[in-house]
C-alpha positions as CSV (number, residue, x, y, z in Angstrom):
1,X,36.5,24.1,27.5
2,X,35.6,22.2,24.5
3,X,33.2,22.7,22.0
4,X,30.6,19.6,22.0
5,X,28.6,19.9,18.4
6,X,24.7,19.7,18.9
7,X,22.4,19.3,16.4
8,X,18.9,20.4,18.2
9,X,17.7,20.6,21.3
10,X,14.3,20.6,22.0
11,X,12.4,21.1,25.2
12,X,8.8,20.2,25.8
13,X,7.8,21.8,29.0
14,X,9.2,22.6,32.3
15,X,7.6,22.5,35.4
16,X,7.1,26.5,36.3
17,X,6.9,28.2,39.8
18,X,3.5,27.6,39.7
19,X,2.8,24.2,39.7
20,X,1.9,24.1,35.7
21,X,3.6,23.3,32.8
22,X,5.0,26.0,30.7
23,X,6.2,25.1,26.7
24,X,9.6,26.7,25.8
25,X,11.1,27.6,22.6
26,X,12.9,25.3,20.1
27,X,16.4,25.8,20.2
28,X,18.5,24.9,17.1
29,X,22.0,25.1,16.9
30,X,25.0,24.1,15.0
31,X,28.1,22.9,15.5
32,X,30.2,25.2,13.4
33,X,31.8,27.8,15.0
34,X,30.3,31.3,14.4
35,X,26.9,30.6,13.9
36,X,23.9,31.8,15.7
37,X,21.5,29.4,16.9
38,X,17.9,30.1,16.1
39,X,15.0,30.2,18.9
40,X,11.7,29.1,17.3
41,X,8.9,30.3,20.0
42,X,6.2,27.9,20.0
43,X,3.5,30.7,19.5
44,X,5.5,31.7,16.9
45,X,3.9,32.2,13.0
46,X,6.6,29.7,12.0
47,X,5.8,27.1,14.3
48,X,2.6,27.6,14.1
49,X,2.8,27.6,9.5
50,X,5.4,24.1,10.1
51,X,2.4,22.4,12.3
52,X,-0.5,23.8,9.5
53,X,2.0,21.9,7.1
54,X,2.5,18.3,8.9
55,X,-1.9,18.5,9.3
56,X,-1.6,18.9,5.4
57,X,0.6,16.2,4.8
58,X,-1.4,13.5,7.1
59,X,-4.8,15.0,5.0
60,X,-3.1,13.6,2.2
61,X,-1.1,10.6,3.1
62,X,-4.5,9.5,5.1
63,X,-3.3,10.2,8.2
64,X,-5.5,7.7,10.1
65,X,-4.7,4.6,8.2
66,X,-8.3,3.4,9.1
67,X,-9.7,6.6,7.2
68,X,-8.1,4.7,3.6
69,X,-11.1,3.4,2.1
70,X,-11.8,-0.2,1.4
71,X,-10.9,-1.9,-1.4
72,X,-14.4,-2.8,-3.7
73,X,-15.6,-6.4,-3.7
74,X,-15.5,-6.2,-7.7
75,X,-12.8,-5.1,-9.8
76,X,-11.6,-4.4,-13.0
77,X,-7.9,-4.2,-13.7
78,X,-5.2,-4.0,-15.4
79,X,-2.0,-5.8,-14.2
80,X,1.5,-7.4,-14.7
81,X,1.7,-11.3,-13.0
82,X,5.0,-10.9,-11.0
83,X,4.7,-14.7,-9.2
84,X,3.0,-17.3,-11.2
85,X,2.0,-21.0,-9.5
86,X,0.7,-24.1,-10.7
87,X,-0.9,-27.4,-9.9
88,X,-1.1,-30.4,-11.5
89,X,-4.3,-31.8,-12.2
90,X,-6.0,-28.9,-10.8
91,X,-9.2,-29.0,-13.1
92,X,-9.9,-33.2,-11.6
93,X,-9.7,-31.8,-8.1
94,X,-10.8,-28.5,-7.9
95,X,-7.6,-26.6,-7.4
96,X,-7.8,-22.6,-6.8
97,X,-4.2,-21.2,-7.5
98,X,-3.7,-17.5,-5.9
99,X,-0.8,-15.5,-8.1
100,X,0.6,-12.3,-7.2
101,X,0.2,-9.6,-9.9
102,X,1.5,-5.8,-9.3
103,X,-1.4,-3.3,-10.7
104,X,-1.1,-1.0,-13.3
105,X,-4.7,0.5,-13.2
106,X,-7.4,0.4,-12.0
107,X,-10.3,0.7,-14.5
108,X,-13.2,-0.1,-12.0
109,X,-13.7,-0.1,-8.4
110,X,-11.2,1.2,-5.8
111,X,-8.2,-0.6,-4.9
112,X,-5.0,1.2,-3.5
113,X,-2.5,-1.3,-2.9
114,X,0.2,-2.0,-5.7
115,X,0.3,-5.6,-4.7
116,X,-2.5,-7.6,-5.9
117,X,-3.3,-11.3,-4.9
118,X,-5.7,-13.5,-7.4
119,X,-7.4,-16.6,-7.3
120,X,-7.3,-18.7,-10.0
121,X,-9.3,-22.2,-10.7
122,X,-7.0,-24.1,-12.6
123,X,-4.7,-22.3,-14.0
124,X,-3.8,-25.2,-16.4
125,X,-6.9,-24.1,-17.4
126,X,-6.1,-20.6,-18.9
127,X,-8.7,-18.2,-18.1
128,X,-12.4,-17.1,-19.7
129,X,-12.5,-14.5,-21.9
130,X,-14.9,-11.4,-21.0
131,X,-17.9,-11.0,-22.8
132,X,-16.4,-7.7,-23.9
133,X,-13.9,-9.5,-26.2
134,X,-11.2,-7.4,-25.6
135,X,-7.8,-8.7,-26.0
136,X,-6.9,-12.5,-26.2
137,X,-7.6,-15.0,-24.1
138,X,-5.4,-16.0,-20.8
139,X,-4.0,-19.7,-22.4
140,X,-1.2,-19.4,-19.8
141,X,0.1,-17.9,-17.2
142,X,4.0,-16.3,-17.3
143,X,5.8,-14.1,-15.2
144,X,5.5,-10.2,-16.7
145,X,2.3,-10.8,-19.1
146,X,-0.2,-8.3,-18.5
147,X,-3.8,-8.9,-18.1
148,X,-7.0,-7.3,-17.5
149,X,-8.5,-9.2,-15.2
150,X,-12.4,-9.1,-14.2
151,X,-12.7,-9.5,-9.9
152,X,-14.3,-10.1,-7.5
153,X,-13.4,-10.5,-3.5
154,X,-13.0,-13.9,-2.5
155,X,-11.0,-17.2,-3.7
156,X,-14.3,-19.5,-5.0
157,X,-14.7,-22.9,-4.1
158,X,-12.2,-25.6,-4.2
159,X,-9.1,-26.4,-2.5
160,X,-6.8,-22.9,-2.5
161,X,-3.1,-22.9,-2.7
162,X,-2.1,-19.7,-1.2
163,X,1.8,-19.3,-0.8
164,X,1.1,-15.9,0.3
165,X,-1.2,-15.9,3.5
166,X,1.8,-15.1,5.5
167,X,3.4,-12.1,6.6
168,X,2.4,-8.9,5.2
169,X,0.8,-10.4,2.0
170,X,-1.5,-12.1,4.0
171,X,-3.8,-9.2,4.9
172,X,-4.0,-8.2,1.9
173,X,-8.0,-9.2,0.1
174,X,-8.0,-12.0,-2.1
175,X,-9.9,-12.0,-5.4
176,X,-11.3,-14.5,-7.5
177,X,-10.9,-14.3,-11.5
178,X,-14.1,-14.0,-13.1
179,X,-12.1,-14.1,-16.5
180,X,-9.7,-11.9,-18.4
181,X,-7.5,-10.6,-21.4
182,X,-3.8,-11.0,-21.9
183,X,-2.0,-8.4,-23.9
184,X,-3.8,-5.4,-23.3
């Protein structure tokens, strides 16, 4: 007879003599000779400490992906433009350009997504400065500048360009630039 390795077998219930359903142990074994497989009872302090330690882990990972909270209408970030676009003669037809940017921080509002998808009006254009005059003025846009970028939900009027409404970007909130810094 020959030895067939097995890495765990786990049983959920079996129907018992009296018409109900019974749980049974966990039964791990290995496939090396010698060893002792272990029986984990279900009732057991170790079962019960491994299933205290999975509720933990969906308490912080969210668990119920609908429990994440919503990402604010205004924002305030800082973050590095990973996919610029462009469009000529944006500012004589009313052109809103949405870029990708991946955030570094968030200094205002709540937003927990590393991927971050903003509107531009013309990005020929450059971008305001804040009233707060800190850092330079967004002249132009280039792949890997870092800006601080004043937000808020929603792409603005115009005609938008939005490469990224597709797929898994595109359920992801847009957000307007209400004006920014570049080289913070």
């Amino acid at each position: 007879m020959t030895r067939a390795p097995v890495a765990s077998l786990a049983l959920v219930g079996l129907l018992g003599q009296t018409g109900c359903w019974m749980s049974v142990p966990v039964l791990e074994a290995s496939a090396s000779p010698g060893m002792i497989p272990a029986v984990i009872a279900p009732e057991s302090d170790a079962a019960v400490a491994a299933a205290d330690v999975d509720e933990v882990i969906d308490d912080v990972d969210g668990g119920d992906p609908s429990a994440l909270p919503e990402p604010s209408r205004q924002l305030e970030v800082e973050a590095e433009l990973v996919e610029a676009r462009s469009a000529a003669h944006c500012g004589k037809n009313k052109v809103v350009v949405v870029m990708r940017y991946a955030v570094k921080r968030v200094l205002a509002g709540s937003y927990d997504e590393r991927d971050l998808f903003v509107a531009h009006t013309c990005p020929e254009m450059g971008l305001p400065a804040c009233r707060d005059g800190k850092g330079a003025r967004v002249r132009a846009f280039r792949v890997g500048d870092v800006h601080r970028l004043q937000l808020v939900q929603g792409t603005g009027g115009g005609t938008v360009v939005d490469k990224f409404d597709d797929g898994a970007f595109g359920e992801l909130p847009r957000y307007g630039a209400r004006c920014g810094a570049a080289g913070t």
